[in-house]
N, C-alpha and C positions, 0 to 999 in steps of 0.2 A: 616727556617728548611731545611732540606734536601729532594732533589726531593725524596727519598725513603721513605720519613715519610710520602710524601703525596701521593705516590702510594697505601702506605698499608694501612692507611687512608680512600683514597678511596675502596680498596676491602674489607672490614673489616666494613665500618660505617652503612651498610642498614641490615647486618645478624648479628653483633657482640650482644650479650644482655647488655653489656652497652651502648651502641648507643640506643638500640630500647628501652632498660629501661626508661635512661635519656628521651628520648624523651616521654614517656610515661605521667612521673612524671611531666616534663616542661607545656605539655597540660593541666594535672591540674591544675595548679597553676595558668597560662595564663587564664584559663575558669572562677575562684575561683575571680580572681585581674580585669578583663576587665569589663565595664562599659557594653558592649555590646558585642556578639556573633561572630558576622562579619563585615566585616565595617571599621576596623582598619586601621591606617596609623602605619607603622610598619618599626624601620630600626634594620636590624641583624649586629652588628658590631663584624667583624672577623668570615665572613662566611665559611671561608677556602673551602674543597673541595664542600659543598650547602646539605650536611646530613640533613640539618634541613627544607630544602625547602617545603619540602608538608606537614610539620605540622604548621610551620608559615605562608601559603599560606590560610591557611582555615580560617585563623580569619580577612585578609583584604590585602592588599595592602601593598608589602614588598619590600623597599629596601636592597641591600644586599652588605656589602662591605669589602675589605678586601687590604692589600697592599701587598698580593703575588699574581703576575702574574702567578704562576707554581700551586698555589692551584684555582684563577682563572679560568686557564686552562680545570681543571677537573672540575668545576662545568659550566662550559660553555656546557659543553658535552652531561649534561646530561638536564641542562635547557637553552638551545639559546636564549631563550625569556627573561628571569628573567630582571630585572633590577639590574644592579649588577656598583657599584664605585669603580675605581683600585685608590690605592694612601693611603696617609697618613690620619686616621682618627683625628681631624674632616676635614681637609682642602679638602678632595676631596667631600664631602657633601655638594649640594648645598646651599647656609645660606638660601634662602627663603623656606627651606623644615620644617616642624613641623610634629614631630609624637606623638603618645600618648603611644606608646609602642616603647623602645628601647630595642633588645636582647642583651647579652654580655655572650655567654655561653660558660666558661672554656676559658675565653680572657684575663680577668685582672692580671690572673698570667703571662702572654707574657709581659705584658706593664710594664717597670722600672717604671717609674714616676704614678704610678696606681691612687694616689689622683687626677693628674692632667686631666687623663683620665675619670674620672665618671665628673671633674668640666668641660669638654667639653661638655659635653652632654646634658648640663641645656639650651644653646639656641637654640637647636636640639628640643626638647623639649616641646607639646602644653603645654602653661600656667595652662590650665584648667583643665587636665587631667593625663598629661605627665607622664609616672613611668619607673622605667627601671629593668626588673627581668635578673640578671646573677645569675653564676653559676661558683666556682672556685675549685679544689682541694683543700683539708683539710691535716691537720695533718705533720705539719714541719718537724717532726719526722721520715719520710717516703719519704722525698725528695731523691730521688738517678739518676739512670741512667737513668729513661724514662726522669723523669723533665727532664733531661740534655738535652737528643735526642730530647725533646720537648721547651727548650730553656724557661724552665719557669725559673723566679727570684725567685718563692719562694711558696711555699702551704701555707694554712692560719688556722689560729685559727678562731673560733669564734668569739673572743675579737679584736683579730688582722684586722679582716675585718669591725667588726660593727665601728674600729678606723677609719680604709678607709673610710668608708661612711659616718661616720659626719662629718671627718676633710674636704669631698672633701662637707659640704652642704646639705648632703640629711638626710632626716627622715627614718627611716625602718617599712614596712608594716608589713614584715614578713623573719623571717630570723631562718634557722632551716638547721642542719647537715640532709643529704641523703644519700645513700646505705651505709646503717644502716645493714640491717640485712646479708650481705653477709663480716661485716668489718671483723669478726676475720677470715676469709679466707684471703679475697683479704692484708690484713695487713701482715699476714703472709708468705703471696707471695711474695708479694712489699719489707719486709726483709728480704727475700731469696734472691731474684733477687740484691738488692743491695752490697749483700756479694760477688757476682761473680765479676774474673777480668775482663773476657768476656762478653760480652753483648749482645744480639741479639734484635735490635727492633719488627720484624719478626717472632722472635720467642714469644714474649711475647703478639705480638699485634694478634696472629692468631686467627684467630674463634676456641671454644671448638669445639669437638664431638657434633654431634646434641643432644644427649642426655644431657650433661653436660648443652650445650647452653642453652637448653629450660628449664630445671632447675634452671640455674641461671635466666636465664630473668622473671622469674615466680615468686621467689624468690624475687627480685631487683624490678620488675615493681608491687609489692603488696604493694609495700610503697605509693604505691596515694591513697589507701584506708584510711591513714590518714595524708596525705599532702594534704592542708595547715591547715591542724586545728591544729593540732599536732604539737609540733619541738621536734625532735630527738635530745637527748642530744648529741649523737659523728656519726661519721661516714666516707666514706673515700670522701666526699664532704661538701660543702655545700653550699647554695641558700638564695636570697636573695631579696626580692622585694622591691624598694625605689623609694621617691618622694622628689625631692628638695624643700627645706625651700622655705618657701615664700619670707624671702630676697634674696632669691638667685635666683630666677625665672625671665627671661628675656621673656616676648615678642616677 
């Protein structure tokens, strides 16, 4: 992506209310899915700028990896310490690592090869435990100029992603569309926005009005009152928690 995706990125992901939403909703489900509280061996694949650092930090032991050096960069900055992998995922993951939780939030739309990407993950992977909850843009219909700025291949259906997940192996815990109640806006925006010749990343990606913000995020972060029991028929996401088949499970 472009150094200015990950500038604004960075200034936009700790106040924006879909950052603090999303993050909200992810702690659910993390809380709902873990065997255990804290304790976790945990790797974040496609950490980019590290938005997600202090809420994946609270459940155990988090590696964190990504193969941009420029998104790197800014999450170096704000965590020195982190344990963070530069390089091609899985090759730059050490093979003797096993976690029980792998993240993948809003990643598998970056990856061409997306089946091949969740079938890396299986010897990443503890045997006994191992699941991995991502999280991708919905609704194909709505792909326009951010996907572009954002270099996704493509937003998913329902159908479309439960294909990803068996073809690559895995079982589904739980699989349910998210920011649900804010769609016929942000839908409506998202078809605005795509009808323009011009395009402003900047423009789209800025923080609302405080008042707007805290609306939306109040709005958007009330969906964990029934995530994961719940699945949202549509939405402009959706989420996904999976466990590879047992023939598929390596050691």
């Amino acid at each position: 992506m472009e150094d200015v995706v990950y500038d604004t990125i960075f200034r936009i992901e700790k106040d924006h209310f879909w950052s603090r939403s999303r993050r909200v909703i992810v702690g659910k489900v993390l809380r709902k899915f873990l065997k255990k509280p804290s304790g976790n061996t945990i790797l974040d694949v496609g950490c980019g700028v590290g938005a997600d650092y202090e809420l994946l930090t609270q459940f155990g032991a988090v590696d964190f990896v990504d193969m941009e050096e420029r998104a790197l960069r800014y999450f170096r900055s704000e965590h020195p310490t982190a344990s963070v992998f530069l390089g091609n995922f899985p090759d730059c993951v050490p093979r003797d690592k096993r976690y029980n939780v792998i993240t993948m939030l809003d990643v598998l739309e970056h990856i061409e090869e997306d089946v091949r990407a969740l079938e890396a993950c299986v010897s990443l992977l503890d045997p006994k435990d191992g699941r991995i909850l991502l999280t991708v843009p919905a609704c194909p219909s709505l792909y326009g100029h951010t996907d572009k700025a954002n270099r996704h291949f493509r937003r998913y259906t329902r159908a479309s992603l439960k294909r990803v997940i068996q073809t690559a192996g895995y079982s589904t815990s739980f699989l349910s569309y998210y920011n649900t109640f804010l769609f016929p806006i942000e839908a409506l925006f998202r078809l605005r926005e795509n009808r323009k010749t011009r395009y402003s990343l900047e423009e789209e990606y800025a923080v609302p009005n405080t008042v707007i913000n805290s609306l939306c995020r109040l709005i958007f972060s009330a969906e964990r009152h029934f995530l994961p029991t719940f699945s949202f028929p549509f939405g402009m996401s959706l989420m996904a928690v999976i466990t590879p088949n047992k023939k598929c499970s390596r050691g």
